[in-house]
PyMOL Python script that loads the backbone (N, CA, C, O; Angstrom):
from pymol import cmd

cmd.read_pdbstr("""\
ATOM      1  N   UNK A   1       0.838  -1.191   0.000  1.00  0.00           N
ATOM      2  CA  UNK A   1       0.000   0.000   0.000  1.00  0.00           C
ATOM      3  C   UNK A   1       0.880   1.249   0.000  1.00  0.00           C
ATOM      4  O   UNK A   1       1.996   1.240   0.519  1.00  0.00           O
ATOM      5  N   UNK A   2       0.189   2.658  -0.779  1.00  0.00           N
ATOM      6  CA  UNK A   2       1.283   3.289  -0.864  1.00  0.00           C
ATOM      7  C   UNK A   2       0.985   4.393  -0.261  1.00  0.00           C
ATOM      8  O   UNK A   2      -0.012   5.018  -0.626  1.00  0.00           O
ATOM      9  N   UNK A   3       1.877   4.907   0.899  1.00  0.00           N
ATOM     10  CA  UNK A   3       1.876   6.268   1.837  1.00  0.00           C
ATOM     11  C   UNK A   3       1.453   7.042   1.578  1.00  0.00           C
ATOM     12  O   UNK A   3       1.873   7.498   0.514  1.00  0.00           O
ATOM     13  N   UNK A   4       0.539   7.680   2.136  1.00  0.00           N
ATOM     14  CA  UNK A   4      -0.141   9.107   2.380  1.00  0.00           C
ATOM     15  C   UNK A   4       1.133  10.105   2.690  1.00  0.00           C
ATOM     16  O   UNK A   4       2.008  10.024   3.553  1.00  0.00           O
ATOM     17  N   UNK A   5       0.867  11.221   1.502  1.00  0.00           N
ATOM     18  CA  UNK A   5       1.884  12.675   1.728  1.00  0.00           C
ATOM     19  C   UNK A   5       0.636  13.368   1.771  1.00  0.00           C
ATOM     20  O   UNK A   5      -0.473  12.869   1.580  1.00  0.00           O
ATOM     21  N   UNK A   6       1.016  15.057   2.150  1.00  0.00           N
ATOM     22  CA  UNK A   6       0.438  15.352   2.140  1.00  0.00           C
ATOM     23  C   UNK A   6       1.389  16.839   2.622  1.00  0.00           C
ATOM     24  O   UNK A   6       2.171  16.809   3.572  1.00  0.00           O
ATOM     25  N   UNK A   7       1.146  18.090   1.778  1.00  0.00           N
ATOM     26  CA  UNK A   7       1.787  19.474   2.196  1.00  0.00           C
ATOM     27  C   UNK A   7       1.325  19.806   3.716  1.00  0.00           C
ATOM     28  O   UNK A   7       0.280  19.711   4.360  1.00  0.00           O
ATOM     29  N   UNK A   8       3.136  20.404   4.034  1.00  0.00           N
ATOM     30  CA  UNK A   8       2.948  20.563   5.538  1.00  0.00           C
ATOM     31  C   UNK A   8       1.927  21.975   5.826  1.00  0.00           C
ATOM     32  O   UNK A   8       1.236  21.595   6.771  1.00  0.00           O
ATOM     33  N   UNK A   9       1.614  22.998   5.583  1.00  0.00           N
ATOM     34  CA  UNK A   9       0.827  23.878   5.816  1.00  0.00           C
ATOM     35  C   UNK A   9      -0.665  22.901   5.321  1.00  0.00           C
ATOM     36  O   UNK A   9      -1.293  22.464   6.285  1.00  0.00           O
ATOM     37  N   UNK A  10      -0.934  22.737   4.662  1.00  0.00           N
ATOM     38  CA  UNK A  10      -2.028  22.113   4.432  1.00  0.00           C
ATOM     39  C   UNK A  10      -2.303  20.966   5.566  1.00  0.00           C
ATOM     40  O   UNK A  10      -3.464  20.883   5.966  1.00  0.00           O
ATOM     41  N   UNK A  11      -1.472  20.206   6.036  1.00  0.00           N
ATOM     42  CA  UNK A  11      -1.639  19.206   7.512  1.00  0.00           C
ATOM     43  C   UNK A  11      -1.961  20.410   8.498  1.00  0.00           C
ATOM     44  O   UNK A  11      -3.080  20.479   9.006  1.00  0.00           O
ATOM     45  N   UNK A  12      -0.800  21.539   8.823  1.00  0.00           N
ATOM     46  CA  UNK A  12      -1.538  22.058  10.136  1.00  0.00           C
ATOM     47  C   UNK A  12      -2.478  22.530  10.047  1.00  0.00           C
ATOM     48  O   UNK A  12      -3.063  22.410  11.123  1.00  0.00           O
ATOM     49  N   UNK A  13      -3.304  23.284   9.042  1.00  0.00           N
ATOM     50  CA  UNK A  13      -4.545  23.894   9.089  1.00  0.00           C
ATOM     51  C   UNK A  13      -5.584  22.963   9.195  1.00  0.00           C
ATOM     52  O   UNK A  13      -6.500  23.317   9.938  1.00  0.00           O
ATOM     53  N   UNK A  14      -5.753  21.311   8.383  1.00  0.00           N
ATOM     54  CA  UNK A  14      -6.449  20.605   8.635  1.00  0.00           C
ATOM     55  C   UNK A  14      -6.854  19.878  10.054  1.00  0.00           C
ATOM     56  O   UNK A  14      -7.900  19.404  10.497  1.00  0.00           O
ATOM     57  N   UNK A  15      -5.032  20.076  10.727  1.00  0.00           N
ATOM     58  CA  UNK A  15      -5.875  19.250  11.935  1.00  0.00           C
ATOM     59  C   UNK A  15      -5.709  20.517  12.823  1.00  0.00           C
ATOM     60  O   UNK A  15      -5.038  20.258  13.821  1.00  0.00           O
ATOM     61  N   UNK A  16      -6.052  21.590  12.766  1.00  0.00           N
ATOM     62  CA  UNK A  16      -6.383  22.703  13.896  1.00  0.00           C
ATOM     63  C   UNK A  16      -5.510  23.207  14.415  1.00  0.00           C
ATOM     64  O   UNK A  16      -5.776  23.753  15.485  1.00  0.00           O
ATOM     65  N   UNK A  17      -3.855  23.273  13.838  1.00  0.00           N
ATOM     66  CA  UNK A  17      -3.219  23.845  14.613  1.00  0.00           C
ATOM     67  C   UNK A  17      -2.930  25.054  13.688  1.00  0.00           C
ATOM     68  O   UNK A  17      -1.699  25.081  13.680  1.00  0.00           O
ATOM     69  N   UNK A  18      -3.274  25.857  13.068  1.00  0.00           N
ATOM     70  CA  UNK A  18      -3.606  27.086  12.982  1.00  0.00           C
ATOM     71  C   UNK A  18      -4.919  27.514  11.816  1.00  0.00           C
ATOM     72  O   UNK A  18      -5.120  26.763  10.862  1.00  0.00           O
ATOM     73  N   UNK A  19      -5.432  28.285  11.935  1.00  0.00           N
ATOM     74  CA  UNK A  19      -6.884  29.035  11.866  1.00  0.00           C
ATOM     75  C   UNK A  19      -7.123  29.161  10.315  1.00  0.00           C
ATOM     76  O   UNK A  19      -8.209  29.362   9.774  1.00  0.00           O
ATOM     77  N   UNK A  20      -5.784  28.988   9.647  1.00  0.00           N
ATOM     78  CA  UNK A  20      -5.531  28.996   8.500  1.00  0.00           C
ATOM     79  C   UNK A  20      -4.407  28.681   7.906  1.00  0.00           C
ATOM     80  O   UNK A  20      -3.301  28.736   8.444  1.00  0.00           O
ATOM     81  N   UNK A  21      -4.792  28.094   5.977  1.00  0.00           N
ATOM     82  CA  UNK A  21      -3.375  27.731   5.066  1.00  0.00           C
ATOM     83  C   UNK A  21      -2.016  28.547   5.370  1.00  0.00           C
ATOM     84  O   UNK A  21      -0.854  28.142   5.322  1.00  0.00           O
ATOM     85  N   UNK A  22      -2.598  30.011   5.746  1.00  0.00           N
ATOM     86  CA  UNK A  22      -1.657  31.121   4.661  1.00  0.00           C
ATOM     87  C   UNK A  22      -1.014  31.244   6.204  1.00  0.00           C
ATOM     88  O   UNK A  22       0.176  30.933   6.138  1.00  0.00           O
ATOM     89  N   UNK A  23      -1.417  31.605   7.614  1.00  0.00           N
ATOM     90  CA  UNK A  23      -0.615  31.340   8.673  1.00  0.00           C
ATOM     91  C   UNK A  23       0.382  30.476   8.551  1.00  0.00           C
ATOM     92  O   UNK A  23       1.588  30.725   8.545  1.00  0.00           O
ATOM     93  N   UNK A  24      -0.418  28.946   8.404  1.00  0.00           N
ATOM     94  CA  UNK A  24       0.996  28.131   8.553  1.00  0.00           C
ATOM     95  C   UNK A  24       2.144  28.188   7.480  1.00  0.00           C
ATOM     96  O   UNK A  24       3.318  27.855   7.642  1.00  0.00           O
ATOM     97  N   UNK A  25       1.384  28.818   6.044  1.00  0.00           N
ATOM     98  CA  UNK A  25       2.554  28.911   5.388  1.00  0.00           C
ATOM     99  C   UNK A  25       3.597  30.330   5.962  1.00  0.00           C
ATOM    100  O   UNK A  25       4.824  30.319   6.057  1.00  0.00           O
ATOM    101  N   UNK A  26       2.846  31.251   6.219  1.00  0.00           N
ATOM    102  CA  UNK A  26       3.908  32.186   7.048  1.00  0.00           C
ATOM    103  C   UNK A  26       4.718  31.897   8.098  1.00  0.00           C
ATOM    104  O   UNK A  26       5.709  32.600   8.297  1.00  0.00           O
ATOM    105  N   UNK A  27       4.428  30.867   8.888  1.00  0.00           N
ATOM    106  CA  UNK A  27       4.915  30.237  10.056  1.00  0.00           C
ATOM    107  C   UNK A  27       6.525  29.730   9.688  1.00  0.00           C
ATOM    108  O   UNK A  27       7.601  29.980  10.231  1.00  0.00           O
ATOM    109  N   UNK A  28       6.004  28.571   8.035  1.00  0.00           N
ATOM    110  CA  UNK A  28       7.015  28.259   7.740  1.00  0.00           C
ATOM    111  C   UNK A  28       8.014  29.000   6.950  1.00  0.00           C
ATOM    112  O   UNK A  28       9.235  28.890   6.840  1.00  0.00           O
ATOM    113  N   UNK A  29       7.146  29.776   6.439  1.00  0.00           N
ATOM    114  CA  UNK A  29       8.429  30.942   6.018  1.00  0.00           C
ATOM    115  C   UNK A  29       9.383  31.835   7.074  1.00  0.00           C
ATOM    116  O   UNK A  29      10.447  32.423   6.881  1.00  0.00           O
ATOM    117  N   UNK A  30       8.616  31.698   8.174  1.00  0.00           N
ATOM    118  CA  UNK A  30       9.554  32.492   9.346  1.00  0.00           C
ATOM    119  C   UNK A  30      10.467  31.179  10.148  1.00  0.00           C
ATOM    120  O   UNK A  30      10.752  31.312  11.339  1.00  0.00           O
ATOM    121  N   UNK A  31      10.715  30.434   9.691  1.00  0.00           N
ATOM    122  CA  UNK A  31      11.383  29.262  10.443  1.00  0.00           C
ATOM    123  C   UNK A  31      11.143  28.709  11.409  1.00  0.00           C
ATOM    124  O   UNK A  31      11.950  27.998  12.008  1.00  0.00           O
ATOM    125  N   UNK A  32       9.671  28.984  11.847  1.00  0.00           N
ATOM    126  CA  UNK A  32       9.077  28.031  13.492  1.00  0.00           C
ATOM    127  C   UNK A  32       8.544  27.186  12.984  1.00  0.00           C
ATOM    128  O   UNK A  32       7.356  27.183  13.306  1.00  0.00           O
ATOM    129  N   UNK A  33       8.951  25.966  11.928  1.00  0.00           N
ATOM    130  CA  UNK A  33       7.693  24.711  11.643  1.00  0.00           C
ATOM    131  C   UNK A  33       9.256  23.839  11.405  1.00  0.00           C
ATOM    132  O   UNK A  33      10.262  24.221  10.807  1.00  0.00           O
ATOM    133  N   UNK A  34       9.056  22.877  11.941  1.00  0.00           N
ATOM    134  CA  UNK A  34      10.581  21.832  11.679  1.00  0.00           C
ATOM    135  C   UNK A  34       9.946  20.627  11.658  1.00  0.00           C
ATOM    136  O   UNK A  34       9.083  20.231  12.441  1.00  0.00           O
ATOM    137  N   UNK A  35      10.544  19.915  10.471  1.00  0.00           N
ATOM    138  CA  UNK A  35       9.964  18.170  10.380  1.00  0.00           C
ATOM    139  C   UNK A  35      11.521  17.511  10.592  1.00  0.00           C
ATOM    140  O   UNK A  35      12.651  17.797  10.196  1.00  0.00           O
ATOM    141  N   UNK A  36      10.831  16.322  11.565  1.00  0.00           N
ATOM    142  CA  UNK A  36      12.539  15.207  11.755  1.00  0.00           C
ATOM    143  C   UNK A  36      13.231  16.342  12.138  1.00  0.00           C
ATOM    144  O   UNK A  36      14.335  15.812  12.015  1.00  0.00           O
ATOM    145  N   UNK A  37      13.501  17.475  12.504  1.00  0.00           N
ATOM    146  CA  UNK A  37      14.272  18.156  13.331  1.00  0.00           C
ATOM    147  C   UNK A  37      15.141  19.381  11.946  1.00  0.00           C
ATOM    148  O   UNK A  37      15.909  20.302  12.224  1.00  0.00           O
ATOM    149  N   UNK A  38      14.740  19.018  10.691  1.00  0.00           N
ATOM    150  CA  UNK A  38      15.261  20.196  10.213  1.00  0.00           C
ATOM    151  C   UNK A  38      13.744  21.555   9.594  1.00  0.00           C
ATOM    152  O   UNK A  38      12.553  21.447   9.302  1.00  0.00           O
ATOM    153  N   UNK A  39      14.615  22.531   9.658  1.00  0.00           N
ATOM    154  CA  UNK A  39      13.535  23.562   9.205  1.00  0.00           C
ATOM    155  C   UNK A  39      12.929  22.844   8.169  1.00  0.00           C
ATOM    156  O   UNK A  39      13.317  22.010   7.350  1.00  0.00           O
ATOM    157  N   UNK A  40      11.759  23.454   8.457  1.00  0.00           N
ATOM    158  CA  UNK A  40      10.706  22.832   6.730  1.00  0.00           C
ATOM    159  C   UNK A  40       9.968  23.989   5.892  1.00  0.00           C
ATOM    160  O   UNK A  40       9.745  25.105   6.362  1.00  0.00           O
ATOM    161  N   UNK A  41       9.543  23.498   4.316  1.00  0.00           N
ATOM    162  CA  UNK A  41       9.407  24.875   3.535  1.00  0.00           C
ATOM    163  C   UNK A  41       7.348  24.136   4.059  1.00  0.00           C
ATOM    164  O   UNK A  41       7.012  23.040   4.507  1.00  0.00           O
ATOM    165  N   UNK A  42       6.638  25.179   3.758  1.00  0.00           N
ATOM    166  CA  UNK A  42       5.163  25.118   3.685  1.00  0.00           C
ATOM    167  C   UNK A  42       4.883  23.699   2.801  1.00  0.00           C
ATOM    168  O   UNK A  42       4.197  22.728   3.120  1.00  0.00           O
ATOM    169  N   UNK A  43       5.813  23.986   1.349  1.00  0.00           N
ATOM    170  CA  UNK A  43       5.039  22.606   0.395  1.00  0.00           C
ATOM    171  C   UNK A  43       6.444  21.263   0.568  1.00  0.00           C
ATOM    172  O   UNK A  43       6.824  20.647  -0.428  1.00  0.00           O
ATOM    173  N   UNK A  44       7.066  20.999   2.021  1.00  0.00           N
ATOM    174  CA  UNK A  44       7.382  19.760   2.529  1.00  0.00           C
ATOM    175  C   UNK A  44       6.375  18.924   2.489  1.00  0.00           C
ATOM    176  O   UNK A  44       5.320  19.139   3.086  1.00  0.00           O
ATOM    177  N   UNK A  45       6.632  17.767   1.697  1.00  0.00           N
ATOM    178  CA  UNK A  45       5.413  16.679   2.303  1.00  0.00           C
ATOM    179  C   UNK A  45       5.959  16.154   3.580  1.00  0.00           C
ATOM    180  O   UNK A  45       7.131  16.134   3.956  1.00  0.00           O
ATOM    181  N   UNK A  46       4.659  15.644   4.301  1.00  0.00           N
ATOM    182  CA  UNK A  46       4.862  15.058   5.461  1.00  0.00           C
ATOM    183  C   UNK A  46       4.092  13.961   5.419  1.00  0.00           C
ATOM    184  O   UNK A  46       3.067  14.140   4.760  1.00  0.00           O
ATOM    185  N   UNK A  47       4.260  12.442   6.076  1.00  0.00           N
ATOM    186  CA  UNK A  47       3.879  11.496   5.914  1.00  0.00           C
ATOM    187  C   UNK A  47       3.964  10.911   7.281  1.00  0.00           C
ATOM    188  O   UNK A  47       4.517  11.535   8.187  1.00  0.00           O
ATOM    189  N   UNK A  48       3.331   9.508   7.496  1.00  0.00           N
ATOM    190  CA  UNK A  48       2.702   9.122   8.798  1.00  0.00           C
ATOM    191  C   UNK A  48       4.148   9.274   9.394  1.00  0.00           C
ATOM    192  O   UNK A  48       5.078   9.431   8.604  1.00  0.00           O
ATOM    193  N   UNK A  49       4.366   9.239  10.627  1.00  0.00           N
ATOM    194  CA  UNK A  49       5.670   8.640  11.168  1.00  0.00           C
ATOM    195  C   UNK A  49       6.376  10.219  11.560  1.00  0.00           C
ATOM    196  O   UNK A  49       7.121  10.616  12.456  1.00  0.00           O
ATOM    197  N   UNK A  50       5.895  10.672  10.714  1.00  0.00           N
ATOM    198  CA  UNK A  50       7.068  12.458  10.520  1.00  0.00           C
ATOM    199  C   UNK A  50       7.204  12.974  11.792  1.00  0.00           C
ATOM    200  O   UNK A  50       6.096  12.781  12.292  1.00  0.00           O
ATOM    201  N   UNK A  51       7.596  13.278  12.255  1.00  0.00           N
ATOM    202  CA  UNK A  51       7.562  13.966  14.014  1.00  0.00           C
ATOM    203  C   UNK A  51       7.672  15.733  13.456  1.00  0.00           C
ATOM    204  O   UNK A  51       8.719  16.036  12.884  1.00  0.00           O
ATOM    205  N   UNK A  52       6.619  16.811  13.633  1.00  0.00           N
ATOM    206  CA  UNK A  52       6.604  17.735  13.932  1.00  0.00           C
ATOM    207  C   UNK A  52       6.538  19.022  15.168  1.00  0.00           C
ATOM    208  O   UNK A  52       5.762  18.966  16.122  1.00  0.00           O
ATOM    209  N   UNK A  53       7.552  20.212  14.919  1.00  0.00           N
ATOM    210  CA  UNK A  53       7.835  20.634  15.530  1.00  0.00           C
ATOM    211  C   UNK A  53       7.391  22.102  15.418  1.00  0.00           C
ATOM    212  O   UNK A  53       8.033  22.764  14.602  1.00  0.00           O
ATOM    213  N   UNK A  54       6.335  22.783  16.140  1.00  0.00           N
ATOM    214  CA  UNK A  54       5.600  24.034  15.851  1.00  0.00           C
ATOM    215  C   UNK A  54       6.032  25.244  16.711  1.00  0.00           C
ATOM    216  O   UNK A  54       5.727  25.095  17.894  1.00  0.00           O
ATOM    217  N   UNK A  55       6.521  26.143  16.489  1.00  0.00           N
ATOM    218  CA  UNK A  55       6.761  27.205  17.325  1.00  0.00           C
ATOM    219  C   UNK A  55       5.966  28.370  16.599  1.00  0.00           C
ATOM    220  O   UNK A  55       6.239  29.140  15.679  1.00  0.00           O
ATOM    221  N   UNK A  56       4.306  28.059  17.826  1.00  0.00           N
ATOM    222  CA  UNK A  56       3.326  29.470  17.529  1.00  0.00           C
ATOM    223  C   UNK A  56       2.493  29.458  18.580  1.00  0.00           C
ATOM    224  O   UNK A  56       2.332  28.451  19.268  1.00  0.00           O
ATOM    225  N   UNK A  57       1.958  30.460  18.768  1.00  0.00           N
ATOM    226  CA  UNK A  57       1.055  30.957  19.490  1.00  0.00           C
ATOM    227  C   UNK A  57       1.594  30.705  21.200  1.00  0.00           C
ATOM    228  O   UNK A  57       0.872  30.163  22.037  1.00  0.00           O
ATOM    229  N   UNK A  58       2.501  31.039  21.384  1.00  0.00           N
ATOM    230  CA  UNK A  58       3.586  30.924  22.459  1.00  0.00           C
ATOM    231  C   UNK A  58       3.749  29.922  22.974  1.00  0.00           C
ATOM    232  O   UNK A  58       3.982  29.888  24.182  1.00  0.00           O
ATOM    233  N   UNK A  59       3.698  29.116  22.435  1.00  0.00           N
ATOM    234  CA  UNK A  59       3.760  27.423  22.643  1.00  0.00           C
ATOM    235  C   UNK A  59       5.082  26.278  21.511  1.00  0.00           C
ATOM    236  O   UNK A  59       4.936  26.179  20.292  1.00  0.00           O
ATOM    237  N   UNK A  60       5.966  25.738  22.102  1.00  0.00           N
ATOM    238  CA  UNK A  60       6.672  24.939  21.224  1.00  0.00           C
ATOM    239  C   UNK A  60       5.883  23.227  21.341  1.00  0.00           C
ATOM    240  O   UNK A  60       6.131  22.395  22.213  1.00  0.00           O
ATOM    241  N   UNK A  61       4.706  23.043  19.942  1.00  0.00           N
ATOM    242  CA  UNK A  61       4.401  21.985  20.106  1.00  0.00           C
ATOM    243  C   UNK A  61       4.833  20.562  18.699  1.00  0.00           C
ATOM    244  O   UNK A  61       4.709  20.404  17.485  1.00  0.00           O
ATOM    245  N   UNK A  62       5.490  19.662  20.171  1.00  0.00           N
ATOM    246  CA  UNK A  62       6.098  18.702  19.198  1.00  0.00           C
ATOM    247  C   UNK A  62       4.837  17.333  19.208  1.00  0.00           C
ATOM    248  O   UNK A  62       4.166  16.875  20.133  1.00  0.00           O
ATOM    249  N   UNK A  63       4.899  17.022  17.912  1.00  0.00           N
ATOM    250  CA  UNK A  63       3.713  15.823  17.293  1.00  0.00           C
ATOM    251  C   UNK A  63       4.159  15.184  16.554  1.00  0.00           C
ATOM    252  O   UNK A  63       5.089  15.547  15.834  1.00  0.00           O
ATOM    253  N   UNK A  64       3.560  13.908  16.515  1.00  0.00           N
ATOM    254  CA  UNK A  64       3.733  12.488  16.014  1.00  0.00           C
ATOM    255  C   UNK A  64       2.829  12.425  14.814  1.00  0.00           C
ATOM    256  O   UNK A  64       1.709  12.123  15.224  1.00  0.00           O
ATOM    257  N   UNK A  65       2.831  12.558  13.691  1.00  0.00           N
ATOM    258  CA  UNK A  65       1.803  12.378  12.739  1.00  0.00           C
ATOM    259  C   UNK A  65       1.507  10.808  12.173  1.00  0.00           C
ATOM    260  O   UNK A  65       1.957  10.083  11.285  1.00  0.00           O
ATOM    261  N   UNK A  66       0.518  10.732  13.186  1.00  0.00           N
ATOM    262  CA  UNK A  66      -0.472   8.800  13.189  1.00  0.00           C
ATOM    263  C   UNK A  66      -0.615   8.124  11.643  1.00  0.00           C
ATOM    264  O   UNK A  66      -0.236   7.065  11.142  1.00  0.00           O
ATOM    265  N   UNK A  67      -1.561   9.609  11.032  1.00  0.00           N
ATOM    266  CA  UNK A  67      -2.135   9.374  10.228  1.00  0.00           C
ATOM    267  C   UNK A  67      -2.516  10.520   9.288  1.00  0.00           C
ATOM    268  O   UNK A  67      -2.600  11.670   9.721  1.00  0.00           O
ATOM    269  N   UNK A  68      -2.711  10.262   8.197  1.00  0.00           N
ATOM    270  CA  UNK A  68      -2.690  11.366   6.894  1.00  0.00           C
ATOM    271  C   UNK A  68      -3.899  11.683   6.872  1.00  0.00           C
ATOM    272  O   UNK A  68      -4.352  10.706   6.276  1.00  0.00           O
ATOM    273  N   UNK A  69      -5.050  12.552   7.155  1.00  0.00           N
ATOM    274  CA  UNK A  69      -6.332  12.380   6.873  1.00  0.00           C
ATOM    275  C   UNK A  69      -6.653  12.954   4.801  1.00  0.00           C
ATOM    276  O   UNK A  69      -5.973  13.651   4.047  1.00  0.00           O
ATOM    277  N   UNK A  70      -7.955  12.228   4.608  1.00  0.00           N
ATOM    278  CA  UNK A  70      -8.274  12.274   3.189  1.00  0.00           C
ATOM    279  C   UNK A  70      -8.525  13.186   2.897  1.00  0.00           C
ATOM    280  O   UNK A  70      -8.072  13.707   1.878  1.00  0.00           O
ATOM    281  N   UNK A  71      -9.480  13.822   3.810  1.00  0.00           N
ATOM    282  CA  UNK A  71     -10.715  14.389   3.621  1.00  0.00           C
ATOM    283  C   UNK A  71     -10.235  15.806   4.279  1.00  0.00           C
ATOM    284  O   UNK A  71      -9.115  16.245   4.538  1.00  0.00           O
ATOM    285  N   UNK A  72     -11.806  16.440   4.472  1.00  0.00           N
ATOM    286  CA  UNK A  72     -11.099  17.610   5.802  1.00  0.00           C
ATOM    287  C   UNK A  72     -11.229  17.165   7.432  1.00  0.00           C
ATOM    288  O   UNK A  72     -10.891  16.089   7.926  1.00  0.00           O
ATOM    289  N   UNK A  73     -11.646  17.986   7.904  1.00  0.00           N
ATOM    290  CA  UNK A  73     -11.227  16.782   9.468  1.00  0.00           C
ATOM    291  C   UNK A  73     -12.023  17.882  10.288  1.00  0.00           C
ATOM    292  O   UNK A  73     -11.854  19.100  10.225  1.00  0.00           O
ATOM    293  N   UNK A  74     -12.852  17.240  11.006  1.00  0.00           N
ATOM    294  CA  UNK A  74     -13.855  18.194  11.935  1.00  0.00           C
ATOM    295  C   UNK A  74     -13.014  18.473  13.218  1.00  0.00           C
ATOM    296  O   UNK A  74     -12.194  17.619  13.555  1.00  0.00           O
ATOM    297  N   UNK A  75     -13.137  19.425  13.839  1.00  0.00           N
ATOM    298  CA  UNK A  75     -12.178  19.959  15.004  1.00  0.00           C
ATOM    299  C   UNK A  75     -12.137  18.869  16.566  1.00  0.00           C
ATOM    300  O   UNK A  75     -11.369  18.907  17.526  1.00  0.00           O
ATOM    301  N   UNK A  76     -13.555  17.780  16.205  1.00  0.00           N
ATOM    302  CA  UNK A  76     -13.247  17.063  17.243  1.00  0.00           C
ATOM    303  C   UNK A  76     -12.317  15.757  17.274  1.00  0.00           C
ATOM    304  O   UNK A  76     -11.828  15.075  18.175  1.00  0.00           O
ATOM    305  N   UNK A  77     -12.293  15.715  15.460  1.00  0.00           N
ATOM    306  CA  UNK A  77     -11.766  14.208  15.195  1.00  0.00           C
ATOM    307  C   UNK A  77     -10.169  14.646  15.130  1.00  0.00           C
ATOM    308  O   UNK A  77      -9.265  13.868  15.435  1.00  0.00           O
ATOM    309  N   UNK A  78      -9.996  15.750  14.771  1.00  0.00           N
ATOM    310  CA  UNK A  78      -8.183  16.045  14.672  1.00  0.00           C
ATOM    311  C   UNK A  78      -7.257  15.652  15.287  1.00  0.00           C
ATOM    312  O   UNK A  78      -6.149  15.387  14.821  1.00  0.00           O
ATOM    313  N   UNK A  79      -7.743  15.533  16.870  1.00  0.00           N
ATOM    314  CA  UNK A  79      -6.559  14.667  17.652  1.00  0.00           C
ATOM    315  C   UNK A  79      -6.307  13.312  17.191  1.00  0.00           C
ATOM    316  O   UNK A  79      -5.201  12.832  17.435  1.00  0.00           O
ATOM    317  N   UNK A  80      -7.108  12.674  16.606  1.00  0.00           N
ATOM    318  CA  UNK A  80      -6.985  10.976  15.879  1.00  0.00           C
ATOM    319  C   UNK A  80      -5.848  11.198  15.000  1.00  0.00           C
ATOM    320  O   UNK A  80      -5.071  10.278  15.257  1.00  0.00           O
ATOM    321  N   UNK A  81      -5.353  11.922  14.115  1.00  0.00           N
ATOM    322  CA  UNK A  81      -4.034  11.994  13.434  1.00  0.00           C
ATOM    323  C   UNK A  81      -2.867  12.452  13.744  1.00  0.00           C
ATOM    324  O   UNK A  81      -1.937  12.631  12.957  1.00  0.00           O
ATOM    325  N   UNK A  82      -2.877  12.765  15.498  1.00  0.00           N
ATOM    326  CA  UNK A  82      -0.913  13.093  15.967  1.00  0.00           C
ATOM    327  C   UNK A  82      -1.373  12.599  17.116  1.00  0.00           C
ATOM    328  O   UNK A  82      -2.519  12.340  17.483  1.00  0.00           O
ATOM    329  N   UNK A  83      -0.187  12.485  17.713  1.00  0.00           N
ATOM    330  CA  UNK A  83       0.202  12.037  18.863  1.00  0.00           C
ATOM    331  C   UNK A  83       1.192  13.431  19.399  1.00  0.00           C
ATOM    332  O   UNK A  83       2.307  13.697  18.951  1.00  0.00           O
ATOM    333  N   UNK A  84       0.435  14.223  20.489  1.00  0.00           N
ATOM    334  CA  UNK A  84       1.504  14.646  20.902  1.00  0.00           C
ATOM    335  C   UNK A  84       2.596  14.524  22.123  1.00  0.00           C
ATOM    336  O   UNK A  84       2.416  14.212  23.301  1.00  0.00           O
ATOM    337  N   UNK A  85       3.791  14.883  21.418  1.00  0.00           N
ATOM    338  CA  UNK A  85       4.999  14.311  22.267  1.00  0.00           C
ATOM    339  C   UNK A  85       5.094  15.528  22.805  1.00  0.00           C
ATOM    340  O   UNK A  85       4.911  15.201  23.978  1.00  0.00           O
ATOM    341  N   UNK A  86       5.252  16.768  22.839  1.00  0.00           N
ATOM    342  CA  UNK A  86       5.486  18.245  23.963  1.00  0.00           C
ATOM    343  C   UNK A  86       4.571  19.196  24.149  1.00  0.00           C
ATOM    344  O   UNK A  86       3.926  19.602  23.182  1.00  0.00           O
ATOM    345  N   UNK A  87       4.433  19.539  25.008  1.00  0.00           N
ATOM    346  CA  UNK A  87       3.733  21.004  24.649  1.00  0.00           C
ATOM    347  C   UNK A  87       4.566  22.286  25.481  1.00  0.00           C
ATOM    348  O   UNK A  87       4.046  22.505  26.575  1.00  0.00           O
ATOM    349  N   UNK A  88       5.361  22.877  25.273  1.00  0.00           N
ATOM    350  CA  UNK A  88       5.960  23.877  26.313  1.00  0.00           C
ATOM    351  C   UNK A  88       5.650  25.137  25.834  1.00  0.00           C
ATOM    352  O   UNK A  88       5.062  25.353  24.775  1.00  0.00           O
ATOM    353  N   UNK A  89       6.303  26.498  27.121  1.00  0.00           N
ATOM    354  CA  UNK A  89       5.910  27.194  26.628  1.00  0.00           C
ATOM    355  C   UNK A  89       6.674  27.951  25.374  1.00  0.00           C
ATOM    356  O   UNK A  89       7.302  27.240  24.589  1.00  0.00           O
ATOM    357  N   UNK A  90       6.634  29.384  25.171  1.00  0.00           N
ATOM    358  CA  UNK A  90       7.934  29.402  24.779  1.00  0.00           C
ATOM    359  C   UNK A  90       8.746  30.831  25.603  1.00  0.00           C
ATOM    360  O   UNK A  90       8.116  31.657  26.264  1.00  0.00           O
ATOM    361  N   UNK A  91      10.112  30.866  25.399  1.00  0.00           N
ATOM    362  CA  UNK A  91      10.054  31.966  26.568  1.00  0.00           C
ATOM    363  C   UNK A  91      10.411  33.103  25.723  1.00  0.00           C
ATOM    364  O   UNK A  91      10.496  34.231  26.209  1.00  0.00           O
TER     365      UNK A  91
END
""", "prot")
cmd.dss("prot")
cmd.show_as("cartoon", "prot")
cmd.util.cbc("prot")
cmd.orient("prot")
């Protein structure tokens, strides 16, 4: 079977970690979005397994991406596709 990709701004807006595409693509243009530990551009694919790393909304949050969703993703089901590994603040 063959892996779900899927653009990294397009993953955070789907599963709720920011309000919108064009945020997270600004996010990643300002260097607070890191996949596997190096900076990432907005159109990085990311795939199950990827460990992400978010520095926004004064929070450094690191996640496990479970699962690729298809579709769009209702705000209650979003936690079903990461696992998160941190949440700190930031100082």
């Amino acid at each position: 079977m063959k892996r779900r990709k899927m653009r990294l701004d397009l993953l955070l807006n789907k599963l709720c970690f920011t309000k919108t595409r064009s945020i997270a693509k600004n996010a990643c243009d300002k260097g607070l979005v890191s996949v596997n530990g190096k900076t990432a551009k907005a159109s990085q694919n990311v795939q199950e397994g990827d460990i992400i790393l978010l520095k926004l909304y004064g929070f450094a949050h690191e996640m496990r991406v479970s699962s690729i969703p298809t579709g769009n993703v209702a705000k209650k089901d979003a936690g079903t596709y990461f696992e998160m590994l941190s949440r700190e603040p930031l100082n």
